[in-house]
N, C-alpha and C positions, 0 to 999 in steps of 0.2 A: 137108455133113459130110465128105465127102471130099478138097473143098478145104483145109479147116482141116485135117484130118491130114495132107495133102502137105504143106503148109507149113510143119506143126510139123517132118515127117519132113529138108525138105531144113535148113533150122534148127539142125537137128541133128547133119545132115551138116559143115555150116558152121562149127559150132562143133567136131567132131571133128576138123576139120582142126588148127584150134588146140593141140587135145589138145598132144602133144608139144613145142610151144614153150612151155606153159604150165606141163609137167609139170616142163621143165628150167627155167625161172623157179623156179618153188616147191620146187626141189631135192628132190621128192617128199615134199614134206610140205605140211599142210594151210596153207593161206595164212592163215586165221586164227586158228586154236590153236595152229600148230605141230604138231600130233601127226603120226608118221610113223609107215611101218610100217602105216599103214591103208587104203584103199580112197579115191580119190580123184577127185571130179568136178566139171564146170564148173559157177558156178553164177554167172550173170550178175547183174550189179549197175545196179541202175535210175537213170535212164533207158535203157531199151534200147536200141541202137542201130537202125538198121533191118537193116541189114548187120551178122554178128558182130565185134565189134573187140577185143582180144586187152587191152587199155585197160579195158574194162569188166568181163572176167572175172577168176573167182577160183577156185583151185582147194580143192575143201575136201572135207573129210571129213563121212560119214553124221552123226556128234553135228551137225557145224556145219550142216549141210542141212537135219537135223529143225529143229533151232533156227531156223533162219532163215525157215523155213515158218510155226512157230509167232508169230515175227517179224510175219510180214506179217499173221496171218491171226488167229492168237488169242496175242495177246502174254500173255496172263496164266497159259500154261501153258508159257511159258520155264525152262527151269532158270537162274535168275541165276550161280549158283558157275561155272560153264562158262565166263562170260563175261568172269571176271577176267582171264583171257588176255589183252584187250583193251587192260590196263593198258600193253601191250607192242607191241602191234600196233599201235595207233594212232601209236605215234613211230615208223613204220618207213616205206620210200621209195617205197613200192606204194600209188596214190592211192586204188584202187578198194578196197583195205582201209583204209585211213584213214576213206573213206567210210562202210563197212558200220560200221567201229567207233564211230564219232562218232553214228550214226544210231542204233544200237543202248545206248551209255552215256547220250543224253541221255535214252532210254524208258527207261534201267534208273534215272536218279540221281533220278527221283524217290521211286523205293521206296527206291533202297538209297544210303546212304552212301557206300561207296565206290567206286562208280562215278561220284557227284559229287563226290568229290574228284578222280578223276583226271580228269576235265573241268573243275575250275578248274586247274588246269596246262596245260591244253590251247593251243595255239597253231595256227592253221590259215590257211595263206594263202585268198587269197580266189576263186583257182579249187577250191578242194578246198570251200570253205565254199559256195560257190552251186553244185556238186555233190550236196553234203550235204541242200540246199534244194528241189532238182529230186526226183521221181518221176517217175511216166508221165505 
């Protein structure tokens, strides 16, 4: 048990280092909704690296956190309207939010409309798509 908490702990450390290059990337706003003005932390995007890489995180705000836990773990207690955001994020030149959003509108377009409509406009090269494809 003590291993796995060092591990998480230096992890952490690894990724704090980023903090500040990530913060000024995301102009201190959330990488995926945009909201500013709010409290904001790294939340890495799967496959994880073994080493942190600045590539695979995202800086995001608590709503996006919660959501993105509810994401992995119990998708049916997502708030969809949150996610409209996405209509936005997904055209923007940050792969590892392309990623989270592509992954995220294709679980949302089968409940809701329009999240599949903005995925039949969608257009993804083919490293962002076999991204899209990978988890752990």
């Amino acid at each position: 048990m003590a291993k796995g908490l060092l591990k998480h702990q230096e992890r952490q450390n690894a990724l704090n280092l980023l903090g500040k290059d990530l913060t000024r990337r995301a102009s201190s706003k959330c990488e995926l909704c945009e909201a500013s003005g709010v409290s904001l932390k790294i939340y890495e995007v799967a496959p994880v690296p073994s080493d942190p890489e600045i590539e695979h995180c995202l800086m995001t705000c608590d709503t996006c956190r919660e959501q993105l836990t509810h994401f992995e773990k119990k998708p049916k207690h997502m708030q969809a309207d949150h996610w409209r955001c996405l209509g936005k994020t997904i055209w923007g030149t940050l792969p590892a939010a392309q990623v989270m959003s592509v992954r995220i509108l294709r679980q949302m377009s089968e409940k809701f409309p329009w999240a599949a409509e903005i995925m039949e406009h969608v257009y993804l090269d083919s490293e962002i798509e076999s991204w899209v494809a990978k988890t752990d």
